[in-house]
C-alpha positions as CSV (number, residue, x, y, z in Angstrom):
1,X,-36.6,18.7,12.6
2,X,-37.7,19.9,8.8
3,X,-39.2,17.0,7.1
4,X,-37.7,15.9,3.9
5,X,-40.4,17.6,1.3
6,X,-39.0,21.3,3.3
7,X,-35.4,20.5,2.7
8,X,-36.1,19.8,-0.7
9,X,-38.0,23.2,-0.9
10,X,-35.1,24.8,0.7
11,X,-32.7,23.3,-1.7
12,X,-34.5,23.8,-4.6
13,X,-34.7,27.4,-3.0
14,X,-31.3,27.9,-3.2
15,X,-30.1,26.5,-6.5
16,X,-32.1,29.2,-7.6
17,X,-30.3,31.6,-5.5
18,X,-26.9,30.2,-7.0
19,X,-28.2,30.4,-10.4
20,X,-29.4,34.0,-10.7
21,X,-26.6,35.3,-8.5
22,X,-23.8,37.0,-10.2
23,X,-22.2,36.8,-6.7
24,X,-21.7,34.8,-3.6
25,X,-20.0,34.7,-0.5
26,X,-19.5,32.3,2.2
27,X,-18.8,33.6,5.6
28,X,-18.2,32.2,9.1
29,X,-20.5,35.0,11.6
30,X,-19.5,33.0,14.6
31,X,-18.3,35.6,17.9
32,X,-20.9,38.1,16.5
33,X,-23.3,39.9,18.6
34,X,-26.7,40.3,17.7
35,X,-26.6,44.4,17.1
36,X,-23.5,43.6,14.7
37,X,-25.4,41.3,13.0
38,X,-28.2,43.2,12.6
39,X,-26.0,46.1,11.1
40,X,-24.3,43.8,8.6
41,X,-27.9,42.8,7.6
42,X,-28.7,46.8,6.8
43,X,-25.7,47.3,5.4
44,X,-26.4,44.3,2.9
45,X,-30.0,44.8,2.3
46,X,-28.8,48.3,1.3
47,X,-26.7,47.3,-1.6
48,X,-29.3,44.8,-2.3
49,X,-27.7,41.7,-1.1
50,X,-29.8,39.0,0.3
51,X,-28.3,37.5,3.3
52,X,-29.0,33.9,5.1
53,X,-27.8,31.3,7.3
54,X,-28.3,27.9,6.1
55,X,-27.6,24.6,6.9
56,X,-24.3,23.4,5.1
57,X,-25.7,20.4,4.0
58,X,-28.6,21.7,1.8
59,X,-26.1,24.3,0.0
60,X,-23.9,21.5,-0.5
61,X,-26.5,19.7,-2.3
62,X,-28.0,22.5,-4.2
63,X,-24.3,23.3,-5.2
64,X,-23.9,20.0,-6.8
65,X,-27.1,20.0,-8.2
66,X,-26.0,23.4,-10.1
67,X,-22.7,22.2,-11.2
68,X,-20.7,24.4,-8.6
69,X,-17.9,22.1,-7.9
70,X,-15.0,22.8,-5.4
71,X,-17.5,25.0,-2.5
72,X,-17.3,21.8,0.2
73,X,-14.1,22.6,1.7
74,X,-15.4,25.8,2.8
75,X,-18.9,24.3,4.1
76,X,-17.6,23.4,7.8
77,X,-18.7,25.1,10.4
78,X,-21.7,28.1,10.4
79,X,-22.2,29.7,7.5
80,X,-23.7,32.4,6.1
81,X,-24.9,33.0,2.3
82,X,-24.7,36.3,1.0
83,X,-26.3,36.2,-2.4
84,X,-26.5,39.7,-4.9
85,X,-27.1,39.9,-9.0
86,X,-23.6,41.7,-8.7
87,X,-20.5,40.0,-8.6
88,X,-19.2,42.6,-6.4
89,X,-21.5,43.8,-3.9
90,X,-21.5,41.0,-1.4
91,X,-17.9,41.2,-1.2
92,X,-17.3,45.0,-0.8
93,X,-19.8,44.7,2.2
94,X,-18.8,41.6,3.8
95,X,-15.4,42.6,3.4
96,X,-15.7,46.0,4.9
97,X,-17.5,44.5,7.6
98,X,-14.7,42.1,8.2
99,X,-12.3,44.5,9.1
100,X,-14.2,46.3,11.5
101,X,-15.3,43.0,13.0
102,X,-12.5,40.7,13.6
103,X,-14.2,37.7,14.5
104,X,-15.9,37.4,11.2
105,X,-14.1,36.2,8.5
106,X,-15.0,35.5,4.7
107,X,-14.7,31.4,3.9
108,X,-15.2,31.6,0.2
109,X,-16.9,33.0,-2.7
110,X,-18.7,32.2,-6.2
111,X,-18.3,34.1,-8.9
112,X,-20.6,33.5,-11.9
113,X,-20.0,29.7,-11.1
114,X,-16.5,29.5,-10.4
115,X,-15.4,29.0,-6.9
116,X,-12.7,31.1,-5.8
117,X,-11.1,31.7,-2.4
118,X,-11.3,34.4,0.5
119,X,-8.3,35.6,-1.7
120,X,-10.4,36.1,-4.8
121,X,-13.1,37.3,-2.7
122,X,-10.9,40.5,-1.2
123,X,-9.4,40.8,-4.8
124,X,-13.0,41.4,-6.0
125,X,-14.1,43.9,-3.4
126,X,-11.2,46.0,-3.9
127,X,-12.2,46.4,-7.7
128,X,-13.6,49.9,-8.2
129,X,-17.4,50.2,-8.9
130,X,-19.7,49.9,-11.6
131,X,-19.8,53.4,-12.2
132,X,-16.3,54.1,-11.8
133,X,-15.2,51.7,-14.1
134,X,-17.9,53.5,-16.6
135,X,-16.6,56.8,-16.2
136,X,-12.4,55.2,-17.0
137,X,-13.7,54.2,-19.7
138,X,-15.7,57.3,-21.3
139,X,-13.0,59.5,-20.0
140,X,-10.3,56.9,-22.2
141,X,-12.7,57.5,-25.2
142,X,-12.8,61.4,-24.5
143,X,-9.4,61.7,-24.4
144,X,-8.5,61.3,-27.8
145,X,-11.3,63.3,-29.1
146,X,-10.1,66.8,-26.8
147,X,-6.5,65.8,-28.2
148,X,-7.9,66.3,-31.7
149,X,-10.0,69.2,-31.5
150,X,-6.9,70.8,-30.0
151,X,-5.0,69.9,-33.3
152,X,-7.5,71.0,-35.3
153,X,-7.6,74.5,-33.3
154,X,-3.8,74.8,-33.9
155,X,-3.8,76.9,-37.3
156,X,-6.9,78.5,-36.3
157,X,-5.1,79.7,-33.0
158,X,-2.0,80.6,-35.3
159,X,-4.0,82.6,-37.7
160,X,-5.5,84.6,-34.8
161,X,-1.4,85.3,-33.3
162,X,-0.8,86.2,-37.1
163,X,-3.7,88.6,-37.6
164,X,-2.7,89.9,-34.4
165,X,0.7,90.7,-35.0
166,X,-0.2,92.2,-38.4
167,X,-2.8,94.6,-36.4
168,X,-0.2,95.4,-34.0
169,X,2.3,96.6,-37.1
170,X,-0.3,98.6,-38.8
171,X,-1.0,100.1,-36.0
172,X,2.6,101.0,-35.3
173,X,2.9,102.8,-38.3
């Protein structure tokens, strides 16, 4: 049994976690074989997600020592800690990996602070990347611009059907 100076390590440990993650998720990994897990664990450490199973009661505590209020209904049972700088990572992953792996399940989530359900969790990992939002947003900021130098072609392009047409006539007669 950990003495009482590593439990304080450990949740001192993971207030930090909570503070400098964007992102968190809470999931229950019971019913999971050891090559699934293993693959979740690539699959997170590939999008930069750290990934840990700890005790309930020391992320309980750190929690509260943080200020995140509203996580202890979902601390029953095993859990597992997914913790990433983005808010979206962990859940994209974790939620993928639910689907394929029934017996997994998300429990909860926190969100720069705010607790928010398995709900808010899927919600989040359906948003579209980083870089897709990005590119939305330059292509809204294009738009207008091709729109405009389409105007401003306009009499240019009706000067060149003009000259045209008067080329055409001189050269009819």
């Amino acid at each position: 049994m950990p003495n009482i100076e590593e439990k304080a390590q450990v949740v001192a440990e993971i207030k930090e976690k909570l503070q400098n993650s964007s992102g968190v998720v809470l999931a229950d990994y019971r019913g999971l074989t050891v090559a699934q897990v293993t693959k979740l664990r690539k699959d997170l450490r590939e999008a930069g997600v750290e990934y840990r199973v700890l005790k309930n009661t020391l992320v309980r505590r750190a929690a509260h020592e943080v200020g995140v209020e509203g996580l202890d209904p979902y601390l029953e049972g095993p859990t597992a800690v997914a913790f990433s700088a983005d808010p979206v990572a962990p859940a994209k992953v974790l939620m993928e990996f639910a689907k394929a792996n029934k017996t997994f399940t998300i429990k909860a989530g926190v969100v720069e602070g705010k607790v928010v359900t398995s709900d808010g969790v899927k919600a989040l990992a359906e948003l579209p990347s980083r870089e897709v939002l990005l590119a939305k947003v330059l292509g809204g900021m294009q738009a207008p611009l091709y729109g405009l130098v389409n105007v401003l072609q306009g009499p240019i392009r009706k000067l060149g059907y003009a000259l045209e047409e008067v080329r055409k006539l001189k050269a009819a007669q």
